[in-house]
C-alpha positions in Angstrom: -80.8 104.1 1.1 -83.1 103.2 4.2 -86.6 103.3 3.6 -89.1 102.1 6.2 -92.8 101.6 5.7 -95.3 101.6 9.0 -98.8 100.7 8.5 -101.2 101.0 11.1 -105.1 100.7 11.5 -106.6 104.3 12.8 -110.3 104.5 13.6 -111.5 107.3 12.1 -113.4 108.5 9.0 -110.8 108.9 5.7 -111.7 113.0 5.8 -110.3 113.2 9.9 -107.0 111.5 8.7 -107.0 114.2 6.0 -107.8 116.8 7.8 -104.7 116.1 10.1 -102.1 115.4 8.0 -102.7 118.1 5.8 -101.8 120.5 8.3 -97.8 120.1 8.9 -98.7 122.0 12.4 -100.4 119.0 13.7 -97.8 116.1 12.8 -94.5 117.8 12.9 -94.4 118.0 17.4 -95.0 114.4 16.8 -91.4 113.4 15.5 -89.4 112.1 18.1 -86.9 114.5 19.4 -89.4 117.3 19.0 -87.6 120.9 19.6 -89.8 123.9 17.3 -90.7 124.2 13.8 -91.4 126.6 12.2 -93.9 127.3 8.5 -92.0 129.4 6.1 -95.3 129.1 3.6 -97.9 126.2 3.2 -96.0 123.6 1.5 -92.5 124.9 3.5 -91.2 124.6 6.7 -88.4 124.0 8.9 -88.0 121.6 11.7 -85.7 121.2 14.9 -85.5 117.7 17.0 -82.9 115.7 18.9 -81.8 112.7 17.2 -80.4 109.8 19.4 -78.3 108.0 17.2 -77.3 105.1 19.3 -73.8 106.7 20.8 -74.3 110.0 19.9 -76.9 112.9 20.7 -77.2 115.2 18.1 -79.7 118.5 17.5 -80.6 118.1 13.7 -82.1 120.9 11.2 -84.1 119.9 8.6 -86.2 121.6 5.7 -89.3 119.9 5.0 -90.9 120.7 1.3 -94.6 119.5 0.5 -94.2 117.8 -2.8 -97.8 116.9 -3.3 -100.9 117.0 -1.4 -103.3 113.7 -2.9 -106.6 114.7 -1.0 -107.6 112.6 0.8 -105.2 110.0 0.4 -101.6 111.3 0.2 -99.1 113.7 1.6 -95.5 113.3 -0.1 -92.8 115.4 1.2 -89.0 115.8 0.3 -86.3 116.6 3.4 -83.0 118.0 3.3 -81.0 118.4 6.0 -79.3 122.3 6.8 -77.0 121.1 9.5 -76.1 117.7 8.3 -76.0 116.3 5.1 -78.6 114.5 4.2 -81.8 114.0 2.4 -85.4 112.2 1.6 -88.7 111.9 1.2 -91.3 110.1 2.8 -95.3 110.3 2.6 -98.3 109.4 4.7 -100.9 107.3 2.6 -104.9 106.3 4.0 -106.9 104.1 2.4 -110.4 103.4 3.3 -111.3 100.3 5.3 -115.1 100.5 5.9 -117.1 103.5 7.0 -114.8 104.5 10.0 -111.3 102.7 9.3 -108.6 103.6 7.4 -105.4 102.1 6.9 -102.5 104.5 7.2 -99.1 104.0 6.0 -96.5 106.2 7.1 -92.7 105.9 5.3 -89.6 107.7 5.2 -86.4 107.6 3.1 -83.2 109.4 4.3 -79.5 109.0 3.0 -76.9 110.8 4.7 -74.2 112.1 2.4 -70.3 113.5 2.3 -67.4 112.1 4.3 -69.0 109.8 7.1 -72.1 108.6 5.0 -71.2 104.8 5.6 -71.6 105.2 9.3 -74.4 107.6 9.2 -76.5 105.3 6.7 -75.8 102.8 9.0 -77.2 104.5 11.8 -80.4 104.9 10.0 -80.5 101.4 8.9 -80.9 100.6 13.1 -83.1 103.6 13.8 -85.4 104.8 11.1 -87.5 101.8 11.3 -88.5 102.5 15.1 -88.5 106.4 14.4 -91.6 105.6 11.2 -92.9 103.7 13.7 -93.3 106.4 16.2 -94.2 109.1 14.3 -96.8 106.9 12.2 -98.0 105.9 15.7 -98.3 109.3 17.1 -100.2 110.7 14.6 -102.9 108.1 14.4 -103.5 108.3 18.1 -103.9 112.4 17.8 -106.3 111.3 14.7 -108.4 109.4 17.1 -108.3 111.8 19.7 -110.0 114.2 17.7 -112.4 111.7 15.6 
C-alpha cells in the first residue's frame, strides 16, 4: 500500500488553515486533474479528475467520505473508487508553530485492487508522492491567499 506524507510550512493563523480544510469545496478543485465534484451531504461527496498515470490517461471517479473532523487540527477522510477499484484514506494535519505558522501535513493512502493491482499499485508507488505533494501544496498557497 503507498502512503505518502507532505509536510509544508503555511503562514497563517491555525483557525485559517481550519477554516479551509474543513470545507471540501475549497480543497477538492485543488487535486490535480481537477474535472467537478460534487457534495452529496457535509461529510459526502463525489469527485471527478484526470489521472496521468505515466502511459496512460485515465478519467477517475472517486467517493470521498469525512471520517472525522479534529477541529482545528485534523481532517481524515476514506476514498473509494466507483470507476476503478480502489481505495484509501488520507488526512490533512496543522500543528501550531508560533502565533502565525502552522505546520501542515497532508497524506494519502490508496491501493488499487482486482485483476491488474500489481501494476496499478505500482503506478502509485511513482505518482502518489508528487500528487500529495501538489495538492498539500495547493492548498497551503489558497490558505495564504486568504490569511
Amino acid at each position: 500500500m503507498p502512503v505518502y506524507n507532505h509536510e509544508i510550512e503555511v503562514n497563517a493563523p491555525i483557525w485559517t488553515v481550519w477554516e479551509f480544510v474543513s470545507r471540501i469545496d475549497n480543497w477538492a478543485p485543488l487535486v490535480p486533474g481537477y474535472i467537478e465534484h460534487q457534495i452529496l451531504s457535509d461529510k459526502e461527496s463525489t469527485w471527478c479528475f484526470k489521472s496521468d498515470m505515466g502511459f496512460m490517461k485515465k478519467k477517475i471517479e472517486l467517493k470521498v467520505d469525512i471520517t472525522g473532523w479534529e477541529e482545528p487540527h485534523k481532517v481524515t477522510f476514506n476514498l473509494k473508487g466507483l470507476n476503478e477499484k480502489f481505495t484509501g484514506h488520507g488526512y490533512f494535519l496543522a500543528k501550531q508553530k508560533g502565533n502565525s505558522k502552522v505546520l501542515m501535513t497532508g497524506c494519502l493512502d490508496i491501493t488499487a485492487e482486482g485483476m491488474l493491482a500489481k501494476v496499478a499499485n505500482s503506478i502509485l508507488t511513482t505518482s502518489l508522492p508528487e500528487t500529495t505533494s501538489e495538492l498539500t501544496e495547493a492548498v497551503a498557497a489558497k490558505i495564504e491567499e486568504h490569511a
